[in-house]
C-alpha positions in Angstrom: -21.3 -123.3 -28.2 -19.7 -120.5 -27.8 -17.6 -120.7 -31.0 -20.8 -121.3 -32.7 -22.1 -118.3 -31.6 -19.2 -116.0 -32.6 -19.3 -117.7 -36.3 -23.1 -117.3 -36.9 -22.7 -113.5 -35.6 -19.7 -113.0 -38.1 -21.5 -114.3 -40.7 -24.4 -112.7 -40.0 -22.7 -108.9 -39.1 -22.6 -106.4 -41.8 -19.6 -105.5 -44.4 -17.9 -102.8 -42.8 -18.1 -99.6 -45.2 -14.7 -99.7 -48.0 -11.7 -97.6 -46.9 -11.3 -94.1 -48.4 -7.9 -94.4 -49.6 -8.4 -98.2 -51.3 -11.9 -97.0 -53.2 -9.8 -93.7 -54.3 -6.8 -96.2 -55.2 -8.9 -98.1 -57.2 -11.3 -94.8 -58.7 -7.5 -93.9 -59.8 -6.2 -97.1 -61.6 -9.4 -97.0 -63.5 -8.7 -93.5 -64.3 -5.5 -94.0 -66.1 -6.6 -97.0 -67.6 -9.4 -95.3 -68.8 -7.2 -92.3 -70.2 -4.6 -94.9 -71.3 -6.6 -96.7 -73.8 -8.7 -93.4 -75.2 -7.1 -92.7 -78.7 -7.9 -88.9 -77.7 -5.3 -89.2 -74.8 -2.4 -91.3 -75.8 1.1 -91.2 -73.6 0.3 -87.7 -72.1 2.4 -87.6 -68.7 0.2 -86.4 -66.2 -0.7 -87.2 -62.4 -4.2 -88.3 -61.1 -5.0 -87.9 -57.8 -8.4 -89.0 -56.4 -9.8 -88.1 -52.9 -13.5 -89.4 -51.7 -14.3 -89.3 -55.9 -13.2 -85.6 -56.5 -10.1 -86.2 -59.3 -7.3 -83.9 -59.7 -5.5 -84.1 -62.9 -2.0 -81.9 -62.7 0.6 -82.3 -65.5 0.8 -80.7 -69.3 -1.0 -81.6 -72.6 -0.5 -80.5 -76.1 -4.0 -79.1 -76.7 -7.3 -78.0 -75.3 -8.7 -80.6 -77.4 -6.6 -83.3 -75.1 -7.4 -81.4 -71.6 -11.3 -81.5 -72.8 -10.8 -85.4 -73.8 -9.4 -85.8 -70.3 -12.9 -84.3 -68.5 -15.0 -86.4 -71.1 -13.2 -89.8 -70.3 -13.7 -89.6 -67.1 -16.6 -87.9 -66.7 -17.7 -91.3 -67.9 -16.9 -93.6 -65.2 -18.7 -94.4 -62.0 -16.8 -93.1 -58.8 -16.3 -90.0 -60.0 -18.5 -87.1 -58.3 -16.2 -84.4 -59.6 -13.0 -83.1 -61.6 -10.6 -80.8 -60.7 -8.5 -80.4 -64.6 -5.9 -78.7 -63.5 -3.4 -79.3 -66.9 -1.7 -77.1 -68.8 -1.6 -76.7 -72.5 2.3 -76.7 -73.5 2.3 -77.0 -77.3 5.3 -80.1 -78.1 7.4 -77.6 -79.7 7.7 -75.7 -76.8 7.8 -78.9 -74.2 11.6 -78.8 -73.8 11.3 -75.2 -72.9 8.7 -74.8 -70.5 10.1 -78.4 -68.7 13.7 -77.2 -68.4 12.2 -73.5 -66.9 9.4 -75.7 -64.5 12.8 -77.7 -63.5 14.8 -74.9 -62.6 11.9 -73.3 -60.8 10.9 -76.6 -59.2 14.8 -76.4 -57.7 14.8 -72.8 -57.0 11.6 -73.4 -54.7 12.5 -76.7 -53.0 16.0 -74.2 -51.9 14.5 -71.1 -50.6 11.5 -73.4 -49.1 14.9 -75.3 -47.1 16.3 -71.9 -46.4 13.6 -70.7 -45.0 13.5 -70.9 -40.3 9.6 -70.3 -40.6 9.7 -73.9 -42.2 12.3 -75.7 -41.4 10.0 -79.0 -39.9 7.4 -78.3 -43.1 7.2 -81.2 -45.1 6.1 -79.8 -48.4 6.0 -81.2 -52.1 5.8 -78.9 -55.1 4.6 -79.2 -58.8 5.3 -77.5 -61.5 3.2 -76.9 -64.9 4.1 -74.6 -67.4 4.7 -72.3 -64.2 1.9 -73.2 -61.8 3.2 -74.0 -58.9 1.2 -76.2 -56.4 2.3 -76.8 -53.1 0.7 -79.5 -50.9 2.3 -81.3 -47.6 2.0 -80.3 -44.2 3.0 -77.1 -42.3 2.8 -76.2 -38.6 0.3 -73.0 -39.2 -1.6 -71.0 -41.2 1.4 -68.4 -41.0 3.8 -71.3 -42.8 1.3 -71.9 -45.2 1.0 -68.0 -46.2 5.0 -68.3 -46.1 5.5 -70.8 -48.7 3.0 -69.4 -50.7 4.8 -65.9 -50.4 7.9 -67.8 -51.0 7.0 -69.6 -54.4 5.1 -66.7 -55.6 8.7 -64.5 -55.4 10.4 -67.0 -57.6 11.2 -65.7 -61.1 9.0 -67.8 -63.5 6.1 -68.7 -61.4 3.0 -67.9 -62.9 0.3 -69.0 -60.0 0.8 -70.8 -57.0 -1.9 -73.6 -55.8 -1.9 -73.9 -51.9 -3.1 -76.8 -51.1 -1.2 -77.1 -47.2 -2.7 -78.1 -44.2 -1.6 -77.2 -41.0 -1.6 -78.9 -37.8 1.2 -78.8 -35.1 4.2 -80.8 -36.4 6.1 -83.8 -34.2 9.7 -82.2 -34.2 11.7 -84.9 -35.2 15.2 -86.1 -34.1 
């Protein structure tokens, strides 16, 4: 009887609400298909990243015409509640350039951000594009996150610097 009980009630209880990061996983595969297969966007290398439907879309394209394709296409599909376009316009004759200079600034960054005692437990990822720097990750406070951003900023080359650090106190590991 019991077991009766418990199976009506399941069937009966209510879907529990989709998780945040498998509705954003899924907003994001859609996104890149939908970019994919748009003649306006073809093979552009450029990161999507998707957070309760606000998109983010980092990398480099070869016109305004693509970076405005990129807010039209998806603009169009259902999820999305906002767009952050965040891409550069490198023409293709000067891709080699600018992606050798974004490497070497990318490395310079990732060294003094290593060096530096004020962040040594900081786990922090950085992107480069066409000279914008944008750092995301964790750091232990807002003084670490002022840091890095001082850091980056002092690196020959960088044009901007995105923070987009949290803090919170950091588990020291080891």
């Amino acid at each position: 009887m019991t077991l009766l009980v418990v199976i009506v009630s399941h069937g009966s209880a209510q879907t529990p609400p989709p998780n945040r990061n498998v509705t954003d996983s899924r907003l994001a595969v859609k996104i890149n298909t939908a970019l994919w297969s748009d003649l306006r966007f073809p093979g552009r290398q450029i990161s999507v990243d998707t957070q309760d439907g606000v998109v983010t879309l980092r990398g480099k394209v070869d016109s305004e015409e693509t970076k405005k394709a990129a807010d039209d296409i998806i603009g169009r599909l259902e999820g999305v509640k906002e767009i952050r376009n965040q891409l550069q316009i490198v023409p293709p004759e000067r891709r080699a350039e600018v992606d050798a200079r974004d490497q070497a600034i990318a490395r310079a960054l990732d060294v003094k951000l290593k060096e530096d005692p004020q962040l040594q437990d900081a786990v922090i990822d950085t992107r480069v594009d066409a000279g914008l720097v944008t750092l995301s990750g964790q750091v232990r406070n807002a003084a670490a996150r002022s840091r890095a951003v001082e850091l980056a900023r002092a690196v020959p080359g960088v044009r901007s610097v995105r923070n987009e650090l949290t803090s919170a106190p950091l588990a020291r590991s080891g």
